[in-house]
N, C-alpha and C positions, 0 to 999 in steps of 0.2 A: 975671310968671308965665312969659313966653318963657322970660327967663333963667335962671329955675330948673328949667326944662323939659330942657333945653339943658345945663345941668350934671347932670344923675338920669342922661342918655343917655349923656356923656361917661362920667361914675363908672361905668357900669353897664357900658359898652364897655370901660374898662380894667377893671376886675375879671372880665369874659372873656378876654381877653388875659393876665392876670396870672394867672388858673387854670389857661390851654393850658400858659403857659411851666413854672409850676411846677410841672404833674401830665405833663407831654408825655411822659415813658417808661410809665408806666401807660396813658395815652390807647394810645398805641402797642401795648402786651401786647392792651389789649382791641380793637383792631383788628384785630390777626392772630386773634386766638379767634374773633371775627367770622367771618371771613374761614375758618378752621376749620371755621368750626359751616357756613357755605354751601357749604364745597367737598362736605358731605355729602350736602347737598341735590340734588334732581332739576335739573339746567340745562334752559335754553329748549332746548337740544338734543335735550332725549327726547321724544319723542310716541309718538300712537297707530299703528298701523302693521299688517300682515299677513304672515303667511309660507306659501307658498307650494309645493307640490311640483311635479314635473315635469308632471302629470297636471291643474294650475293647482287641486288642493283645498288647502281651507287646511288647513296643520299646526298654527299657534299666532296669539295676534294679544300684540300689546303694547297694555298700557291700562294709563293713568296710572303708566308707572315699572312697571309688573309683567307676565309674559310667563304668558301664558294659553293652555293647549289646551284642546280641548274637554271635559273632564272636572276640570280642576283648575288651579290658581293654582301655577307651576314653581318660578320666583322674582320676588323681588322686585327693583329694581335703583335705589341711590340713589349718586349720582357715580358713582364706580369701584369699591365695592361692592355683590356681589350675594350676595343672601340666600335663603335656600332658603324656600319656601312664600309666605305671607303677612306674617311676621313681620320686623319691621327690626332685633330685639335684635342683640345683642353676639353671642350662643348663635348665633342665627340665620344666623349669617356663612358663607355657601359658597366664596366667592372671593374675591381682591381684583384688581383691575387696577391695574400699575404700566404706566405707558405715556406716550409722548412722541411718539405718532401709528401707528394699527395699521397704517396704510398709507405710512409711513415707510420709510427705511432705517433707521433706527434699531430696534433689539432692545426689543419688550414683552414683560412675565409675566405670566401670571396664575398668581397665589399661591391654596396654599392656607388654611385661615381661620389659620394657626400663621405664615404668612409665610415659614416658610423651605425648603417644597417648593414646588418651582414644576411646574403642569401641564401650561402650554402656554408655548413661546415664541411669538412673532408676528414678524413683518416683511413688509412689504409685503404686507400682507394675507392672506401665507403663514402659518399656524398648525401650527406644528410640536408635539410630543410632546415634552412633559420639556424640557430643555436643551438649547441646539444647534439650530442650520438645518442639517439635512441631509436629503436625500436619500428616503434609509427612516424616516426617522422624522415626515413633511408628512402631516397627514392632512385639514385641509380649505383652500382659498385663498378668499376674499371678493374679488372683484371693484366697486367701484363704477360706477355708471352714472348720471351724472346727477346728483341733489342727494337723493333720495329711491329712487333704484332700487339693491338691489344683489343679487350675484349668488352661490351656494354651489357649489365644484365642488371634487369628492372622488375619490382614485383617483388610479392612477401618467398615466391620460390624461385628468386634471381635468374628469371627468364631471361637466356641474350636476346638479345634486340638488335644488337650493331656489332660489327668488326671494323678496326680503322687498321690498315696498315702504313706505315710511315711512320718517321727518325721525327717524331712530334716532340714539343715542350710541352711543360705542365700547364702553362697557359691556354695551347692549343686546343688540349685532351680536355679544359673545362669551357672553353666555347666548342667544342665538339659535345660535350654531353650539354649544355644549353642548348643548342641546335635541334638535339634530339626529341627532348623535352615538350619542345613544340609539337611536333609529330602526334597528333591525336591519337593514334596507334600506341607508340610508346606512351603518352602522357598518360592512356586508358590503364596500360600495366604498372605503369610507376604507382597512381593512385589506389584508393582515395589517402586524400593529403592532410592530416593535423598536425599539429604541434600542441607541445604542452600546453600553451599558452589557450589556445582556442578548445582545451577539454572543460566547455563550457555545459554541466547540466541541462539536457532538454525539459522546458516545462509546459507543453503542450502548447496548441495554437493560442499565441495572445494577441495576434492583430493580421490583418487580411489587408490587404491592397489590391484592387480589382477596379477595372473600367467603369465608369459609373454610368452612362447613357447605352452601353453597348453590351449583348449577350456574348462577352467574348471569355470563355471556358480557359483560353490560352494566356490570356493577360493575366492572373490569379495568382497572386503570391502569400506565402502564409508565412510568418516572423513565429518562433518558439522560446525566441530568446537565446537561441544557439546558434540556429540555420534559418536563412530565408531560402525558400524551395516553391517550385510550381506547384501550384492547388491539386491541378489533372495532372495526368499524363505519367510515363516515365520519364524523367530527362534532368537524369542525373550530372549532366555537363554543365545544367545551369544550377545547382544546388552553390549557396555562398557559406561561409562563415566570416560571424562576426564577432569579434570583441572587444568593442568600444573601439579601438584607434587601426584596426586593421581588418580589409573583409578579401579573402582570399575564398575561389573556388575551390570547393569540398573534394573533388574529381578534376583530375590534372591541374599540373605545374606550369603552367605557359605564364611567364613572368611578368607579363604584358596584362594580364588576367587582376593583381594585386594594385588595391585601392589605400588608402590612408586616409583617415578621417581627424581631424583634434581640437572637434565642436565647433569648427567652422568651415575648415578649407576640405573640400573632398579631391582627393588628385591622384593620380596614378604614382603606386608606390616606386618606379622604375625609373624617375627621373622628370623633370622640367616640360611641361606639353602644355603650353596655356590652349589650346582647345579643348581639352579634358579637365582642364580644374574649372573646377565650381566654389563659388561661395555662396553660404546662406546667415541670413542676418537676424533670422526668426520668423521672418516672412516672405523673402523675396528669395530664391533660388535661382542663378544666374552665372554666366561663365566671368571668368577674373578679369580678363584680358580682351573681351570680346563686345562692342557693345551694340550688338544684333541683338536688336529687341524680342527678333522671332523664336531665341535662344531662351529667353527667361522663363520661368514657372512661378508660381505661387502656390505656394502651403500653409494654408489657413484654417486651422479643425481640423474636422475631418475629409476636407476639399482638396484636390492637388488640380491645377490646371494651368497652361500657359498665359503669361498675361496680356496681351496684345494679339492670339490669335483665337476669334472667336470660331472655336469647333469643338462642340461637345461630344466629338469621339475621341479626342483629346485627355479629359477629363478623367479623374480617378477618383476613388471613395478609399478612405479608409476605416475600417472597423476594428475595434480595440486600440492597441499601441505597434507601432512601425518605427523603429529608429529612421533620423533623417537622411543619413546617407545610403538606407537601404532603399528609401522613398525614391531618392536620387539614382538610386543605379536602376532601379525599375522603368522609371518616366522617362528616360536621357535614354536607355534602350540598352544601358552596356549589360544588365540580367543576363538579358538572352544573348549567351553568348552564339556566335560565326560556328556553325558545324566545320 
């Protein structure tokens, strides 16, 4: 009986041996899919955590993989994916992190959910705007402290603005500095915001968009060919820049804020919203997806007014030249940004 025992073990030992060798490239595919499927997963790296403002209240807390303020679930954060709300789908995708240490010398991105806008550069903990480390375009630095401490400082004299404490991933630490961004407070010190790309020469007022039946001082937008800005007033929160395919606010970072333009489709640079995209055809201005009449506009000359609602408070003039999509962000109300 030994010996029969003794040969089942051996036979049974070569025919695992004889399975690795003849399935080994397969074993291998299903390894790296493994390997796949975990890199999507939460690492021992993420935990639970706080963040902190100068004043020591909390703004947000991290719980299991997801960044919480006090009214809602922001995102969710699994590896180097993060997701807006609660949701992990595919849909759900806000960002991606491509990275080989934020606190590197080495260049990270964070993409957006399409992969081929990037929103932030990274390096050494510096988080720059768009492409490119420079200068005018840093808007928050992460400092580490410790194993568990780290530090937010925003503005040209890296004012802190935030403390997070908690054993965070690198994904965490940039939906943590996303979060902040928001924050009118912070977004005031981070700013004002350019990029190379938008070091567009001012050439004085070349066109005015303004109410056309009504004495309204507040509706007054002036185009330079750089920035479209309120006529009156201070308010620097609704100042844009444009050029050509992208119109971002001049003052604060709020991601939600960035338009995309490419001579027809006007849409929010952050992702898929058919209540927010517009198309124009040369005449008709209208949302994509939406077919509420009461939504539609006409720009005709120098005429902008809804087409199906007669009210001539409605109604806008414009004087000189106005790009179309700045027409659009004026009349549709997104200008004036939410204090």
């Amino acid at each position: 009986m030994l010996r029969i025992s003794l040969f089942l073990r051996k036979r049974k030992r070569f025919r695992l041996l004889f399975f690795l060798n003849k399935n080994y490239p397969v074993l291998r595919i299903l390894l790296f899919l493994s390997f796949a499927v975990l890199a999507q997963m939460p690492t021992r790296s993420q935990g639970d955590g706080r963040v902190f403002n100068r004043d020591h209240e909390t703004l947000f807390q991290i719980e299991r993989g997801q960044l919480v303020d006090s009214a809602k679930i922001r995102f969710t954060i699994k590896g180097n994916v993060i997701f807006s709300g609660t949701s992990s789908d595919r849909d759900s995708i806000a960002y991606m992190l491509k990275t080989r240490g934020i606190f590197s010398r080495k260049i990270s991105y964070l993409y957006y959910p399409d992969a081929a806008k990037v929103k932030y550069s990274i390096s050494r903990g510096v988080i720059y705007y768009g492409r490119g480390l420079n200068s005018y375009n840093q808007v928050l630095k992460i400092v580490k402290e410790g194993e568990k401490n780290y530090r937010f400082y925003a503005g040209k004299e890296w004012e802190e603005v935030a403390l997070a404490l908690g054993n965070f991933s690198e994904a965490e630490l940039m939906a943590i500095a996303i979060s902040l961004l928001k924050i009118p407070s912070v977004s005031e010190i981070a700013g004002p915001l350019i990029t190379e790309e938008q070091l567009i020469p001012a050439q004085g007022i070349i066109g005015v968009i303004k109410a056309a039946w009504r004495n309204d001082a507040y509706s007054e937008w002036t185009w330079d060919g750089r920035m479209l800005r309120p006529r009156w007033g201070n308010r620097p929160e609704d100042e844009w820049i444009f050029n050509g395919n992208s119109i971002v606010p001049y003052w604060g970072i709020e991601g939600e804020s960035e338009w995309t333009w490419d001579g027809r489709v006007l849409k929010p640079a952050w992702g898929e919203f058919p209540d927010h995209t517009y198309t124009f055809d040369g005449y008709t201005l209208k949302p994509r997806w939406d077919d509420n009449p009461d939504r539609v506009w006409i720009i005709d000359g120098d005429r902008v007014r809804p087409k199906w609602i007669n009210d001539p408070d409605m109604e806008f003039i414009i004087e000189g030249k106005v790009p179309v999509p700045l027409i659009a962000l004026v009349v549709l109300g997104y200008a004036d940004r939410p204090r």
